[in-house]
C-alpha positions in Angstrom: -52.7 -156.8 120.5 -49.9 -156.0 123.4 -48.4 -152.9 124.3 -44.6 -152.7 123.4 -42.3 -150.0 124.8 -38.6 -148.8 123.3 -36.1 -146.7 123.3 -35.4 -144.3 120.5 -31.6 -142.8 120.2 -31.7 -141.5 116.7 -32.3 -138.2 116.3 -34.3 -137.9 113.2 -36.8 -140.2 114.4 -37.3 -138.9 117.9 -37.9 -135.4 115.2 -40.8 -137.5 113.8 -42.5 -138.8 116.8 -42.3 -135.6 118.5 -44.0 -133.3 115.2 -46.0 -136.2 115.0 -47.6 -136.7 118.5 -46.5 -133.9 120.8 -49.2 -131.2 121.7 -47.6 -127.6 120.7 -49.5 -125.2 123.6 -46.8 -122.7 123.8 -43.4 -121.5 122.0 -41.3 -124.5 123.8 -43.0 -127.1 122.1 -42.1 -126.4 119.0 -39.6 -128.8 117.9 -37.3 -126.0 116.1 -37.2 -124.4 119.1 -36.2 -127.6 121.0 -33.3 -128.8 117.9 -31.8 -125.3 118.6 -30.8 -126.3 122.0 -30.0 -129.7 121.0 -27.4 -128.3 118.1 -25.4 -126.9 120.7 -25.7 -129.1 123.8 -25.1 -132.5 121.8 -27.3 -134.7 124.3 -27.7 -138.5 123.7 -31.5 -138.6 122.7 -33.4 -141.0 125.0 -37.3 -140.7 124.1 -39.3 -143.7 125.9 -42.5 -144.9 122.8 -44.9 -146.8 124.5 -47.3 -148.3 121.8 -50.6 -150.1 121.8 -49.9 -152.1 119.0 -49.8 -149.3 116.2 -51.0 -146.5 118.1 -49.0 -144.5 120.1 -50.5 -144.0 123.4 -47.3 -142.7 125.7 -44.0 -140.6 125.1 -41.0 -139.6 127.5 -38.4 -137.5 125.7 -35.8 -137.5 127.3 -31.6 -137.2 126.5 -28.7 -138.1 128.7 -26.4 -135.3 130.1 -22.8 -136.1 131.7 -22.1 -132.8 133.6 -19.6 -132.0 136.0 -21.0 -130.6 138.9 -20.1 -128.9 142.4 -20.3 -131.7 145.5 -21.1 -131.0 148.5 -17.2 -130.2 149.8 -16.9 -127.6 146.2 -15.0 -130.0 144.4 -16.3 -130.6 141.1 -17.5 -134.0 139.9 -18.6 -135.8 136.5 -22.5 -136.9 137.5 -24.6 -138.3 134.6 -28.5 -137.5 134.4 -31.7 -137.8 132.7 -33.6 -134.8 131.4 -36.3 -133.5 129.3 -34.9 -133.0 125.9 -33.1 -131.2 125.3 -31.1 -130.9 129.1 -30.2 -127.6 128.1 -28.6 -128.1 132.0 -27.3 -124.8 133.5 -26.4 -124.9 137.5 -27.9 -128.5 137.7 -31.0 -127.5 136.0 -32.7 -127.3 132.9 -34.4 -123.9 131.2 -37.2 -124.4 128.9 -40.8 -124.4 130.9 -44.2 -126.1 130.3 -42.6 -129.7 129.4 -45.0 -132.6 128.8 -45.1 -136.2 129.4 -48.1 -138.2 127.3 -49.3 -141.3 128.9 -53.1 -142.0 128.1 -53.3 -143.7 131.5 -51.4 -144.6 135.0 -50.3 -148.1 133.6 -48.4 -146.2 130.6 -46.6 -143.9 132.8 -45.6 -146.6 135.3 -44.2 -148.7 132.7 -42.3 -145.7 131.2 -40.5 -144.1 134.3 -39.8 -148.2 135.4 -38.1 -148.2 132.3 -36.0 -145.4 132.8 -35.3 -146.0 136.3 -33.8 -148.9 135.8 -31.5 -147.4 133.3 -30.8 -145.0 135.4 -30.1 -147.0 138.4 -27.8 -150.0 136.0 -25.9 -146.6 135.1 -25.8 -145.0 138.6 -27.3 -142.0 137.1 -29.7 -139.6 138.3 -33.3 -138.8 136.4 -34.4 -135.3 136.9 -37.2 -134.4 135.1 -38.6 -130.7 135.9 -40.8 -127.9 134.5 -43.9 -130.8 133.5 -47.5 -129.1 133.1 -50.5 -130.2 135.7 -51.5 -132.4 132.7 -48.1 -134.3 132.6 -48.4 -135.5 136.4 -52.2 -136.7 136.6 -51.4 -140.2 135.9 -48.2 -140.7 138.1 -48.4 -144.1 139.6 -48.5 -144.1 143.7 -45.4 -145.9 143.6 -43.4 -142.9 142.2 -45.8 -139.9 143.9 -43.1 -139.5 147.0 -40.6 -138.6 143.7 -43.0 -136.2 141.9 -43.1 -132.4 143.8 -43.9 -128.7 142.9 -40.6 -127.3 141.3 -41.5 -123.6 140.6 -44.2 -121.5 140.0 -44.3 -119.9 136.7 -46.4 -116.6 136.3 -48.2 -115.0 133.6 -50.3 -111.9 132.6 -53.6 -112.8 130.9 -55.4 -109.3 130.0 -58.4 -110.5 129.2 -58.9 -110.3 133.5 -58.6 -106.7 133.2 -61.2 -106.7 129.5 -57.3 -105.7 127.9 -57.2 -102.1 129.9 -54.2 -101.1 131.0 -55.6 -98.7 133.3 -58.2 -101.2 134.3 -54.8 -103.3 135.4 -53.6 -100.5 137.1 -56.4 -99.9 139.1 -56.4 -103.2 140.9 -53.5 -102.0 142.5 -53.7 -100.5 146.2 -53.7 -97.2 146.0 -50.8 -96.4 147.7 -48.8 -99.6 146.3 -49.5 -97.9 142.8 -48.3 -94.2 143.6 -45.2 -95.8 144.7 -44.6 -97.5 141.7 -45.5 -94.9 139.1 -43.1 -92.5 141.1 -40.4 -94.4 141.0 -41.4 -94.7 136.5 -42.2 -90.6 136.6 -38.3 -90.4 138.1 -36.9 -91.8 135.7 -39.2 -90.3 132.9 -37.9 -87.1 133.8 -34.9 -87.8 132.5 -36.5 -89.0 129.3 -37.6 -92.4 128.6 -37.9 -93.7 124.9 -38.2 -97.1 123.7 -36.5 -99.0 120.6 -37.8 -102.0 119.0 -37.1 -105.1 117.4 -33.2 -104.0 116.8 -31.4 -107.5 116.5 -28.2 -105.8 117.3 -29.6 -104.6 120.6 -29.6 -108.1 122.2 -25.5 -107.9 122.6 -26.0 -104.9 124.6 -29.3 -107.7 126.6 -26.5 -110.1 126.9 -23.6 -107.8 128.3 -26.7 -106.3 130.7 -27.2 -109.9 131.9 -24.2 -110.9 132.5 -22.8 -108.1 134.0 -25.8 -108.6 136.7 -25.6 -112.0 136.9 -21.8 -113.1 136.1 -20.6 -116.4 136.5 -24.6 -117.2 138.1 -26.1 -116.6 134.6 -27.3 -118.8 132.0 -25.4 -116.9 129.5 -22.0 -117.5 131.2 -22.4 -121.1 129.5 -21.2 -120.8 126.1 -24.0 -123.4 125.1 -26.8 -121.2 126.4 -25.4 -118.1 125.0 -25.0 -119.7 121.3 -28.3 -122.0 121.4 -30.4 -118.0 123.0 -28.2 -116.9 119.8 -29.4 -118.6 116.9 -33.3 -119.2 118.8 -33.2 -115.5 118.3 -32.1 -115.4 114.7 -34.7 -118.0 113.9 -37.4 -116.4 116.0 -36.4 -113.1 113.8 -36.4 -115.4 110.8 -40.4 -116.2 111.6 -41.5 -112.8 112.8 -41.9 -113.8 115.9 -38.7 -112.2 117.4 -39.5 -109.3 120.0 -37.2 -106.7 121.5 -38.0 -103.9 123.7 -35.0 -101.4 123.9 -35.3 -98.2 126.8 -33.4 -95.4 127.0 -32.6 -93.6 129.8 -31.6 -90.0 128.6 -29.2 -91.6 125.9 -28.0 -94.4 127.7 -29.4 -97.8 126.9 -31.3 -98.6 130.7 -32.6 -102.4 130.2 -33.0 -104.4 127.3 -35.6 -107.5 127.0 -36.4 -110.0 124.6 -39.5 -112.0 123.9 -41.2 -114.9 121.8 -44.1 -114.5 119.9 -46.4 -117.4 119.0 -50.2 -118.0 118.5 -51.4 -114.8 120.0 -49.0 -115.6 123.1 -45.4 -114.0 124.2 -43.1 -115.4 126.2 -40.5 -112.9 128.1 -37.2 -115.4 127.1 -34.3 -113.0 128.6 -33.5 -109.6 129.5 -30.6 -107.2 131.1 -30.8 -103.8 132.7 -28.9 -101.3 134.0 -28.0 -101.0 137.9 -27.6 -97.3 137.8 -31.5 -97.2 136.5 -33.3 -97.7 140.1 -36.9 -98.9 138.8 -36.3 -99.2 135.3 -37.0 -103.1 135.3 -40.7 -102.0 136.8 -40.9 -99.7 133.7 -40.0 -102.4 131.2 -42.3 -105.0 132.2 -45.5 -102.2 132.6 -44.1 -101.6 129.4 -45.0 -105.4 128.6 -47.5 -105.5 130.3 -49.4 -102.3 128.5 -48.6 -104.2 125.3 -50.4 -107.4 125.8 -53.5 -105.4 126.4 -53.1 -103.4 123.5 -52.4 -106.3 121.4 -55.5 -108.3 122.6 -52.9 -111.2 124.1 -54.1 -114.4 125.1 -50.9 -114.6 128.2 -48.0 -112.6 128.6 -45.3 -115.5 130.3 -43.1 -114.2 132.6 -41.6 -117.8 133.5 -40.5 -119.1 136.9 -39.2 -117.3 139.6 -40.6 -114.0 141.5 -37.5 -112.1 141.8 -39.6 -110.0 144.3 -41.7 -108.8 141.7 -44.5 -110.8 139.8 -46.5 -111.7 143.1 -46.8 -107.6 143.5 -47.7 -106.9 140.0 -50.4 -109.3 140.0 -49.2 -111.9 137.8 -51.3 -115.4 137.7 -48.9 -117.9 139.2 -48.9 -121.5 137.5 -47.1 -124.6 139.0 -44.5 -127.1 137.2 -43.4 -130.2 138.3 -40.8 -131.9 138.5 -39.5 -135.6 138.7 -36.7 -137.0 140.5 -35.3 -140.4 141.0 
């Protein structure tokens, strides 16, 4: 029997294929997780089936995203793309991490990205397809290699390196690298440190935090973002899988972070602190760290990015990909 590929627009069935056939490894595949993005970012589903007569041996999930955009000369203009579903697109880019493509071989995956080049290309659009596991890019076809790169490295804590002892993890520090940073936590414990957790309220204070780091450069200055991280909260709560980690300064609220809980791994989703705390994002993600070990984690993610920070604390760092075309 022949292979067949299509294109599936409708949302309820791309829901089926994807509980159906996607492999759920981490908090982002779950497709809950996924449809609260989608609520709020209204992308046209565009998921790529290629069958093998009733069996389903290749999936591309993708949506179509019209976003205007800064050019090169700071004007702004409307572009439209292809992303990984959802295309919860922020700055040009999309969030969630760990995103997978199945293709059972390099035939499957060739006649998949063909088919949504030349969409692209009839529409003058642009495919950008990032955060994709190691798995998702072992059968990319030589003809699309040059278009498949290492987009960012992701990092995680696994405390089973350290047989889940925190001070076994803070002994592979340097010496002198760890006196510095346990000063800089004793300062501010001298003022008094205490912790709060799993207050649902405390995420407006996470939010303010953020913003008023990151402003306008934040994912939460998009009222999409901020809505869709609102209700993936309340459904996270919803499943007991919400976490928030609240520190006081004295009694001043001093950072704010909130995390994902899923299948004896956590996820560190979002966080804010407070400028006039020097150090206090160090304490909060010892903090984190100390947890995992206590609680026997499998991985502690700390997503993509180093911000000057994970490479020194000894994170594992995990590449994504990303395709563009």
């Amino acid at each position: 029997m022949s292979s067949t590929i299509r294109i599936v627009k409708d949302i309820d069935e791309c829901a089926f294929l994807w509980q159906k056939y996607y492999p759920v490894d981490c908090l982002f595949d779950l497709w809950w997780v996924k449809e609260t993005f989608a609520k709020f970012y209204k992308r046209e589903p565009f998921f790529v089936v290629h069958e093998d007569g009733s069996r389903l041996d290749g999936l591309l999930p993708l949506c179509r995203a019209s976003e205007l955009i800064i050019s090169d000369n700071d004007s702004l203009v409307k572009k439209e793309f292809y992303l990984f579903f959802p295309g919860e697109m922020w700055h040009n880019r999309t969030w969630m991490e760990q995103n997978k493509i199945i293709a059972t071989n390099f035939d499957v995956m060739r006649e998949m990205l063909l088919v949504v080049k030349s969409e692209a290309d009839n529409r003058g659009s642009f495919v950008d397809i990032r955060y994709l596991n190691k798995k998702s890019i072992d059968n990319i076809p030589s003809e699309f290699s040059s278009n498949c790169t290492v987009d960012e490295v992701g990092y995680i804590f696994y405390p089973a390196q350290y047989k889940y002892s925190y001070e076994a993890y803070l002994g592979s520090f340097a010496g002198k690298s760890r006196k510095k940073i346990l000063s800089e936590i004793a300062t501010l414990e001298g003022h008094g440190v205490s912790f709060r957790y799993n207050n649902f309220d405390d995420l407006n204070i996470m939010f303010e935090l953020n913003m008023n780091s990151f402003g306008s450069n934040g994912y939460f200055h998009d009222s999409r973002f901020l809505n869709s991280f609102i209700e993936l909260a309340s459904q996270l709560n919803k499943n007991g899988m919400l976490r928030v980690v609240t520190v006081f300064v004295g009694d001043k609220v001093a950072a704010v972070d909130m995390g994902g809980v899923w299948n004896n791994q956590s996820i560190m989703l979002a966080g804010g602190t407070d400028r006039n705390f020097a150090g206090v994002a160090k304490l909060i993600n010892l903090h984190h760290i100390k947890w995992a070990c206590a609680q026997n984690l499998e991985s502690l993610d700390f997503l993509c990015g180093d911000f000057g920070w994970k490479e020194r604390f000894h994170l594992t760092p995990r590449e994504l990909y990303q395709i563009v075309f």
